[in-house]
C-alpha positions in Angstrom: 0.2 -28.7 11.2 0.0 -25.1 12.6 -2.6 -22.4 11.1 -2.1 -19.2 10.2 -5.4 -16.8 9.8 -4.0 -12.9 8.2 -6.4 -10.4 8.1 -5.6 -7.5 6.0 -7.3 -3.9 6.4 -6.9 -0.8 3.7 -4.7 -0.2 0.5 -3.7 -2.5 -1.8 -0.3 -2.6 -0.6 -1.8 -4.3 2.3 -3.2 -6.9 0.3 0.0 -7.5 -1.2 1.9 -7.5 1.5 -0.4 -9.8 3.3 0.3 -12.1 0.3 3.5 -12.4 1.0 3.7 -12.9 4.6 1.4 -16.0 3.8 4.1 -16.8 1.1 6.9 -16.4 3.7 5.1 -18.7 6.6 3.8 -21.3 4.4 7.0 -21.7 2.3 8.5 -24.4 4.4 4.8 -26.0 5.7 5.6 -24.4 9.0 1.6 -23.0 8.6 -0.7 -23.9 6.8 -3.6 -21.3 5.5 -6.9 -21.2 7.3 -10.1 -18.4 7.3 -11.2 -20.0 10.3 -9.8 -17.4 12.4 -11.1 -19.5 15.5 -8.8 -22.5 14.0 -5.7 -20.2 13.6 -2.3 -21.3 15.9 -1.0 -17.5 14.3 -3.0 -14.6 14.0 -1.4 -11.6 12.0 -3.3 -8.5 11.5 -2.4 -6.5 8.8 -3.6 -2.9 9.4 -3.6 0.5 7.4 -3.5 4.4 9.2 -5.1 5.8 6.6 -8.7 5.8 7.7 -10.0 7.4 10.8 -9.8 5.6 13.8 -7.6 3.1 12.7 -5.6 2.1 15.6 -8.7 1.8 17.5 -10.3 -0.5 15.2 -7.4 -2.7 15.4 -7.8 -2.7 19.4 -11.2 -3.6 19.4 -10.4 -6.7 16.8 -7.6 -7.5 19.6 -10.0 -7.5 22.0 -12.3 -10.7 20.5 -8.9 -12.5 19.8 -8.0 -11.8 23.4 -10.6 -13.9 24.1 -10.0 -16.8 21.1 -6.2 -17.0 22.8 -8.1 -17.4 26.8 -10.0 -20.4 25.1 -6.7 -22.0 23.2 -4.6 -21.9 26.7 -7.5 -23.8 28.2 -7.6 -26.5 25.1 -3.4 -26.2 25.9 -2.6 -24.7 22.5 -0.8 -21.6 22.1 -2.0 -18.9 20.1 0.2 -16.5 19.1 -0.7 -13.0 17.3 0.9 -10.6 15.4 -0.1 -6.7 14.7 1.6 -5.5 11.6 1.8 -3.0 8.6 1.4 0.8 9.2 -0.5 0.5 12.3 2.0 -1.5 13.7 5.2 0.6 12.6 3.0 4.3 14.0 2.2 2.8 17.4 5.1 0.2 18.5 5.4 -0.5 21.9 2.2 1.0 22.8 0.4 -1.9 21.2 1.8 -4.3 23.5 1.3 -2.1 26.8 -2.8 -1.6 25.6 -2.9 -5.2 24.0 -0.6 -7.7 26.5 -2.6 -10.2 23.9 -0.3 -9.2 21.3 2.9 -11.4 20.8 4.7 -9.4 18.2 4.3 -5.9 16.6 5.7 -5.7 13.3 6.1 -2.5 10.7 5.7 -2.8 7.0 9.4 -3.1 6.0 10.3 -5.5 8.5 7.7 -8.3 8.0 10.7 -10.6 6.2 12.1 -11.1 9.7 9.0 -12.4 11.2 10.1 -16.4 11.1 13.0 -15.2 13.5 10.4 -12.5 15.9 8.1 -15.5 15.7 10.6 -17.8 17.0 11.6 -15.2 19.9 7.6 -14.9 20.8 7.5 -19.3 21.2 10.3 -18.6 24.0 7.8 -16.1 25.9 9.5 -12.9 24.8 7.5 -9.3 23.5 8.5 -8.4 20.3 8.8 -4.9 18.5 10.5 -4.5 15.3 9.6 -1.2 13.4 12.8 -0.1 12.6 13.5 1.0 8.6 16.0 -2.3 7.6 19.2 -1.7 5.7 18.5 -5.3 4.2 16.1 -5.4 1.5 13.2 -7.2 2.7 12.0 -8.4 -1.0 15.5 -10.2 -0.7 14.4 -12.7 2.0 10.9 -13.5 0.8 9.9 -16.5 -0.5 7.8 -16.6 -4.4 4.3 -17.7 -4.2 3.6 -21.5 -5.6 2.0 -22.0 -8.9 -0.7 -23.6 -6.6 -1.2 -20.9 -4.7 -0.8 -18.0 -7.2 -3.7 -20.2 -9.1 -6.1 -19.9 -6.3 -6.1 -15.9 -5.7 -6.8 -15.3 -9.6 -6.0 -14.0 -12.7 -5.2 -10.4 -11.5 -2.5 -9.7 -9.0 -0.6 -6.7 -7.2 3.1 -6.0 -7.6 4.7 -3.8 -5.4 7.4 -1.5 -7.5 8.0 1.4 -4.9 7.4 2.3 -1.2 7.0 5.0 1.2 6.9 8.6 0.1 9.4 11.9 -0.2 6.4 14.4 -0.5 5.1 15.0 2.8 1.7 15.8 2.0 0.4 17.7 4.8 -2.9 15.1 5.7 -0.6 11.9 5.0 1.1 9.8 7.5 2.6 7.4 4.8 6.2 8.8 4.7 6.2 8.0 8.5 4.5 4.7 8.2 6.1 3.9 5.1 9.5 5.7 5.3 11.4 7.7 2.4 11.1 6.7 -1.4 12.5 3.3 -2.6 11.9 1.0 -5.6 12.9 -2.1 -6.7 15.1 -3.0 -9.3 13.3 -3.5 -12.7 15.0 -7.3 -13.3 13.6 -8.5 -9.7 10.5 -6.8 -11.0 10.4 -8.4 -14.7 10.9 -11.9 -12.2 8.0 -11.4 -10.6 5.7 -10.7 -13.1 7.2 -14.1 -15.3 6.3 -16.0 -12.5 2.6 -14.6 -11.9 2.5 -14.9 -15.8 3.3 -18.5 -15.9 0.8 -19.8 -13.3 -2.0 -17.8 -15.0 -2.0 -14.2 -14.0 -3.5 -12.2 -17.1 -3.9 -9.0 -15.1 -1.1 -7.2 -12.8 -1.8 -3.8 -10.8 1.9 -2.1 -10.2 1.3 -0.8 -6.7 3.2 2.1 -4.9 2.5 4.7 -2.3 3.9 7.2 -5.1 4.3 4.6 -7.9 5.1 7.3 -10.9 8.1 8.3 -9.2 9.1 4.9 -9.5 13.6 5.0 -9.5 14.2 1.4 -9.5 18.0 0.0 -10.8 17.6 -0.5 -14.6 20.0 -3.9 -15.7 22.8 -1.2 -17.2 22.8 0.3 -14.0 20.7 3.4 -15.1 18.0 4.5 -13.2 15.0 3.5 -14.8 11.3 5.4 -14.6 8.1 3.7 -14.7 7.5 4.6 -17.7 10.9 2.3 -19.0 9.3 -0.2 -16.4 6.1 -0.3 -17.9 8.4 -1.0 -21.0 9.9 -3.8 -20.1 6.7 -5.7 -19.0 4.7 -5.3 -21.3 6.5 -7.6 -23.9 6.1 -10.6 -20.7 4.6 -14.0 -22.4 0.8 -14.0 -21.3 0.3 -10.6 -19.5 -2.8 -9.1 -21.1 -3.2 -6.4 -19.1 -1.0 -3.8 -17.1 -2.3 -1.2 -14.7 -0.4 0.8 -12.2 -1.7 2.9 -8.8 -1.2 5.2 -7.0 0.3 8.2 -8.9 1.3 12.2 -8.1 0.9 14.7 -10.7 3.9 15.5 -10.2 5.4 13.0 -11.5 4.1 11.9 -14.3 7.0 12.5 -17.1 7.4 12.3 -20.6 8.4 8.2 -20.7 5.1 7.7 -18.6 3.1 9.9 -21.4 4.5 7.9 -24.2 3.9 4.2 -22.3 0.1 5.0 -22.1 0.4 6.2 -26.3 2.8 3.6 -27.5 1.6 0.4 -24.9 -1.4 -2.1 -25.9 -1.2 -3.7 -22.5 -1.4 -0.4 -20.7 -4.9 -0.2 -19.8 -6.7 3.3 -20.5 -7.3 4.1 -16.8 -5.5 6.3 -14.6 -5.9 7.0 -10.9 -4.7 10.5 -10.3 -5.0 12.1 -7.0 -5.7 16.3 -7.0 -7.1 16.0 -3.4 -8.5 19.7 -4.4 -9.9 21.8 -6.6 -8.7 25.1 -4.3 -4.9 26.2 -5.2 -5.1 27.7 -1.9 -5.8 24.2 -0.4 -3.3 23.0 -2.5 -0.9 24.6 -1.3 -2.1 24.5 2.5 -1.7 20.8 1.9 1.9 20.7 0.5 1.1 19.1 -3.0 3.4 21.3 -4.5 1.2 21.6 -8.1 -1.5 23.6 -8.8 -4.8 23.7 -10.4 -3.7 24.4 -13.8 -0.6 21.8 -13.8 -2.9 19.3 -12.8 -4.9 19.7 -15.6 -2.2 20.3 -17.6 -0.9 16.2 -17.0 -4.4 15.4 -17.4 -4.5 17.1 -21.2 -1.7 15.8 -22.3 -2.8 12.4 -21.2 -5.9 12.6 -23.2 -3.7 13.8 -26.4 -1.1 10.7 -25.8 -4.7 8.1 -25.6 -7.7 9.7 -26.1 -9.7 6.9 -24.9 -8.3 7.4 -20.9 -10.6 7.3 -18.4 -9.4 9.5 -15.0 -10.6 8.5 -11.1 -8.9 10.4 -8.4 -9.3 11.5 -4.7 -10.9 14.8 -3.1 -11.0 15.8 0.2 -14.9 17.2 0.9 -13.7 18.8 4.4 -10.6 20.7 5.3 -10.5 23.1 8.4 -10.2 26.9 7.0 -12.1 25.8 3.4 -15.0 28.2 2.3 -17.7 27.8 -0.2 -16.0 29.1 -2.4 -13.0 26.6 -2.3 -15.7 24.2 -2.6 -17.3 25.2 -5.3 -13.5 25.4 -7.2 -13.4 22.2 -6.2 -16.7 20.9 -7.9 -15.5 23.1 -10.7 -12.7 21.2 -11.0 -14.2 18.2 -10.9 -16.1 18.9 -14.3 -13.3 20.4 -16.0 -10.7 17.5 -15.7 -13.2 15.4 -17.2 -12.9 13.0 -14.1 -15.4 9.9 -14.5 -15.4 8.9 -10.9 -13.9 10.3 -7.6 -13.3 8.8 -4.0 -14.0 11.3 -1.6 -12.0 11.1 1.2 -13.6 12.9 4.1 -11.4 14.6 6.9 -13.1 14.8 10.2 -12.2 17.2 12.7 -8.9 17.4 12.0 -7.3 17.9 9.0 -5.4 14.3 8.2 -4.0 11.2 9.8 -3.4 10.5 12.9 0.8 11.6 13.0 0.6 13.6 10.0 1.9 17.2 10.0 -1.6 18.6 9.7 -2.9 16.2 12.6 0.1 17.6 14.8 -0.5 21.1 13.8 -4.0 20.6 14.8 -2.9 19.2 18.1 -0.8 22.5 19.1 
């Protein structure tokens, strides 16, 4: 039987979605897992543009497996590899002209089709599908197995909502990622019976924007995820519900009231301020200010006291002064915020394709 090796970089999106091409490929024993990345027949790497030098982390991976495929053509076994997820979907063609190794590039909302591009790549063809589907892709992918849903734990990842409508200037997710979209809460409820049922006690709703969640209520409302939150919470043998990654913005009154009125909602909160600088703020497009985001933050502690906040702060921005900084640290201490992830900008001032990162190249 054929092997498949994935190796997944960045978010938890990532993970998730690299959980489900495993799903999709294993489904009908056309592959069978393997770590052994030396034993693999298929070789998909899932990669993430968020961290500097992405792309050319994923090229120098390509380069040892250029060398793994020289070795299975001498041993007369193909080896056929994949590049896909946000890397994938920002650099397209250009993969295959820098990487001939690579079979098939693949974006993040096109990874359901990969039997078929897989198929096209065993007949000796170049693949390159990053287009933004009209198809729903959670449509044509398979559940995992009790089996195999027992093997990767008691905690899991559920994707609700993708992409992104707000354009943050250092962000390259709503051109990785595309526009807003969110899945219908029944296909949701589905998914989380299913992880429930083979042992899952813990499940992380995942989303590049997850708190402005839209998904297709079952009387054709449009629900929020705070009504989402809702209708999981009541699932037979889910202990514990936690959801990431949110925007101040959008955290409404339903969400308020599912952290106050929820037991399964866990007392933690990942909330992103990126800056403690309403200058900055501004400069980077998050369209809230100091005081709002302190503002969500208080009336989060009045709905459940016992909340714990984590969020995300950019250290270096081009044009920030001391001062700015020290707002920031200021901040910091005034939201009450146990723990931060500092994202550090280099010399520019965001992802590679993001509006700042094209700004900064003229």
């Amino acid at each position: 039987m054929r092997k498949l090796h994935v190796k997944s970089y960045g978010c938890q999106m990532n993970v998730y979605d690299a959980n489900r091409m495993t799903d999709l490929l294993t489904s009908d024993s056309s592959y069978v897992e393997t770590s052994a990345l030396e034993e693999a027949d298929l070789v998909i790497l899932n990669t993430c543009h968020i961290r500097e030098k992405a792309a050319e982390k994923v090229y120098s991976e390509l380069g040892r497996i250029r060398k793994l495929k020289r070795e299975a053509t001498r041993a007369g076994r193909d080896l056929i590899v994949v590049v896909a997820g946000c890397v994938a979907q920002a650099e397209g063609g250009e993969i295959v002209r820098r990487a001939p190794v690579v079979d098939v590039v693949v974006g993040p909302q096109s990874y359901h089709r990969l039997p078929a591009l897989l198929a096209q790549a065993a007949r000796g063809a170049k693949v390159v599908d990053t287009e933004f589907p009209i198809e729903d892709k959670f449509d044509h992918l398979a559940p995992a197995t009790t089996a195999t849903i027992h093997a990767r734990g008691v905690t899991s990842f559920v994707t609700v909502q993708e992409g992104c409508d707000k354009f943050c200037t250092f962000c390259v997710v709503p051109y990785t990622r595309g526009a807003e979209a969110s899945r219908p809460v029944a296909a949701i409820v589905a998914e989380v019976e299913n992880l429930a049922r083979a042992g899952v006690r813990e499940v992380t709703l995942i989303g590049q924007n997850v708190n402005a969640y839209h998904g297709r209520a079952e009387d054709g409302s449009q629900a929020t995820l705070g009504r989402l939150l809702k209708s999981l919470a009541d699932v037979p043998g889910l202990l514990r519900l936690r959801y990431t990654t949110s925007h101040p913005r959008d955290v409404d009154a339903d969400l308020v009231a599912a952290h106050r009125d929820l037991a399964v909602l866990m007392p933690q909160l990942h909330l992103p301020v990126q800056s403690g600088s309403d200058r900055v703020l501004a400069a980077m497009n998050r369209r809230h200010t100091r005081a709002e985001y302190l503002d969500v933050v208080a009336r989060l502690r009045t709905a459940r006291p016992d909340i714990a906040f984590t969020s995300d702060f950019h250290r270096r921005l081009p044009g920030r002064d001391r001062g700015g900084f020290q707002r920031h640290a200021a901040h910091r201490r005034g939201s009450g915020i146990c723990g931060g992830v500092l994202l550090q900008v280099f010399t520019a001032s965001g992802d590679a394709g993001s509006r700042s990162e094209r700004s900064d190249r003229g």
